[in-house]
Structure formats: structure tokens, C-alpha cells
Phi, psi and omega in degrees: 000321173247135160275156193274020163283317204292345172291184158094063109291342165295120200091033180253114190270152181054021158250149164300143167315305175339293170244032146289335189277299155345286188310307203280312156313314143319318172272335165280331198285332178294336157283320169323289202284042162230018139261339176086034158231192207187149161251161167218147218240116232221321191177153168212128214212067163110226172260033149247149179260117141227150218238153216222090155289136195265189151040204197289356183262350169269130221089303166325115172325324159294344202286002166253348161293310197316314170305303200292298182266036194206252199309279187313298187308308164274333156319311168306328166287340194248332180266172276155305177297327180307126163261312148198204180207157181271107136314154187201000000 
């Protein structure tokens, strides 16, 4: 479902954690919405992400595997700082 395209914020100097995570987000969000949800990037508050799922991903039974091994799994991989994420 992600791909090694969705990397490379990692090492990005004089950017915020905020829109290292954006970025990453970004590069993550054409999968959601190719299911008919979205993520929205809501606050980051120490190494927490928290995050707003959308479309068909709000509600949805999956949407905490969808958080856990998919958006989170990769923010931690690509931020160092990230510690987990949040739904909200």
C-alpha cells in the first residue's frame, strides 16, 4: 500500500517536525483517497501526531489498522521524532 515513493522527508534540515509530517502526509493521502477517505494533519504536540480521518476512512472498522500499520508506521519511519499518532 505505501511504497518506498512515499519516502524522503527524512533529513530535511531547518524544516519543522509539523511540515515534515505534512509532507509525509501528503505523499501518503492519494492512498487513502483511492478508498474514498483522507487523512488531515490536526496538531503535533511533542513527538504526537494528531490527525483527523476523513471520507470513508471516518468510522470505518479499519481505520485504526489503517492509522497504526499505514500513517503511523510510516511517520516514525521517516521522522525519528514522531512517537505515535492520534485520531481525533
Amino acid at each position: 500500500m505505501f511504497c518506498e515513493a512515499l519516502y524522503g522527508a527524512r533529513g530535511l534540515k531547518g524544516v519543522s517536525v509539523k511540515e515534515q509530517v505534512q509532507e509525509v502526509l501528503d505523499r501518503i493521502r492519494p492512498a487513502l483517497q483511492a478508498d474514498g477517505g483522507d487523512v488531515e494533519l490536526v496538531d503535533v504536540e511533542g513527538g504526537v501526531v494528531k490527525v483527523r480521518l476523513v471520507g470513508s476512512c471516518a468510522g470505518c472498522p479499519m481505520s485504526q489498522l489503517t492509522l497504526a500499520n499505514g500513517v503511523e508506521r510510516v511517520l516514525k519511519e521517516q521522522i525519528p521524532e514522531v512517537e505515535r499518532v492520534e485520531a481525533v
